[in-house]
N, C-alpha and C positions, 0 to 999 in steps of 0.2 A: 316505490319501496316504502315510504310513509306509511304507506295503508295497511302492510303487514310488520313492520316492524316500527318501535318508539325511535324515533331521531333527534337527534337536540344537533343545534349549529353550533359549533366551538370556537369559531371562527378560521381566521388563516391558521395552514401549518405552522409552526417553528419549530417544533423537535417531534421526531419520532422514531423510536428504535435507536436510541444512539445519533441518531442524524440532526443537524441544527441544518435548520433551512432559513436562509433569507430571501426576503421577497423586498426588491424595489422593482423603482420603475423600469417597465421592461429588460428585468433581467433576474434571474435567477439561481442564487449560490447557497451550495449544501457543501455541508463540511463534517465533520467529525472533531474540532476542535478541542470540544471537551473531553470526549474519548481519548485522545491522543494524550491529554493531558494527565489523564487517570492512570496509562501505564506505562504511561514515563515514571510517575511517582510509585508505583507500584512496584517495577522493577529497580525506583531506586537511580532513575535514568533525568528526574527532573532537575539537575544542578548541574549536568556534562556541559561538554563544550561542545556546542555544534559544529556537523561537517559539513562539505558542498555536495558531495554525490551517498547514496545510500551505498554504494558497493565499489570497493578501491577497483580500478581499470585494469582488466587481466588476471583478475583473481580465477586461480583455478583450484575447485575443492574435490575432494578423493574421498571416499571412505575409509581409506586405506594411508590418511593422512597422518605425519605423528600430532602426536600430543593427548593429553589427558582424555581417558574415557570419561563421559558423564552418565548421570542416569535418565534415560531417555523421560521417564517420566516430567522432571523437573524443568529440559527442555521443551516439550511440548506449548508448556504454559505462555512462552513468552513468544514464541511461533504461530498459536493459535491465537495472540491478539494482534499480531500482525497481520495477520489474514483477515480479521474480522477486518482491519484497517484498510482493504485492496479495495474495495466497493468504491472509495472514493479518493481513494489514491493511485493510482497507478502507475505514480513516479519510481513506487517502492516495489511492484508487482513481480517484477524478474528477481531483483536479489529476495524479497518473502520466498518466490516462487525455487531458487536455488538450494536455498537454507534448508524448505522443507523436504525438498527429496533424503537429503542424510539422518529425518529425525528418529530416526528408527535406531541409529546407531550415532550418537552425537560425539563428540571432543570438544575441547577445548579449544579449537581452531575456532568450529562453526559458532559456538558464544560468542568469539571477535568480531565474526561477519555480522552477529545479530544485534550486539551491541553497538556495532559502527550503524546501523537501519535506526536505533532508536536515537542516536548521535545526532543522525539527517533528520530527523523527526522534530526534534528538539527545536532545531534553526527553522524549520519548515513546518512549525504548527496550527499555520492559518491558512494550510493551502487546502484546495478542493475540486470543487467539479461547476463549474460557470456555463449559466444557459442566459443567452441573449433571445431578443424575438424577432429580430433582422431578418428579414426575407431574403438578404442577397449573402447567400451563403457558396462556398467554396468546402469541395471534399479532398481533403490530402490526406494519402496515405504512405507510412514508411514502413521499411522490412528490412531486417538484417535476421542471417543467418551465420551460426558455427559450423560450420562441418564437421563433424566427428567430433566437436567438443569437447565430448566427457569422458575424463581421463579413466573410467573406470569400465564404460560399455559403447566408446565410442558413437552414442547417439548423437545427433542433431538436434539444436535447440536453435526454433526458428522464433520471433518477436515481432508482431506488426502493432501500429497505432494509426488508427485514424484523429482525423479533425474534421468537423467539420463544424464550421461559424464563419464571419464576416472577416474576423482578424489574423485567421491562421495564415500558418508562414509559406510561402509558395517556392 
């Protein structure tokens, strides 16, 4: 590739595209830290109290929920940097992934649910995505399913995660 294009060495990665990478010894963590940190303040979210989970246990949302219409444009903003945020989070993937189905028609409920993600964000702004180079690796995977779940077209929302590394939980 030299021979057709100019190349210069920059050295190691540490950030790209929003991403901080760190490199030590045998092991490898990318984060979004900074990112996180940009729209906490940006919505206004960098001084909350942080929560333990992104999404209170049994939350069930509706389109057809009460409370305040809002104007879908204005929710979009703070949904679409939550998603930017899923690459390397995936603690927050299901409640992002919930929120955004009603963005089309928002309320004042689903602000709560989105507000309580930026909550968990807040106490959890150094997590990320960890690679070791351990050869004796172990693959676990989990699955939970709703059946009929949703209270508006009764679909199924099915969630799996894999692991796999040296330390994952058996």
């Amino acid at each position: 590739m030299s021979r057709e294009f100019e190349i210069e060495d920059v050295g190691l990665m540490s950030y790209y595209l929003g991403l901080e990478v760190k490199l030590m010894e045998d092991v490898i963590f990318i984060s979004q830290e900074n990112y996180t940190k940009e729209i906490l303040k940006k919505f206004k979210m960098l001084n909350c109290n942080p929560v333990n989970t992104p999404m209170e246990s049994g939350t069930k949302l509706s389109k057809f929920d009460e409370g305040e219409k809002m104007d879908p444009t204005f929710f979009k903003s703070p949904v679409g940097s939550l998603r930017c945020l899923t690459c390397t989070r995936s603690d927050i993937l299901f409640a992002v992934g919930v929120v955004s189905r009603f963005i089309e028609a928002p309320n004042s409920t689903l602000l709560k649910v989105a507000r309580r993600i930026f909550r968990y964000l807040k106490g959890t702004i150094d997590f990320g995505l960890f690679y070791s180079s351990s050869s004796d690796f172990k693959l676990v995977k989990f699955c939970d399913s709703d059946y009929a779940g949703d209270s508006d077209d009764r679909k199924n929302t099915t969630s799996f995660v894999l692991f796999l590394g040296d330390s994952v939980i058996s």
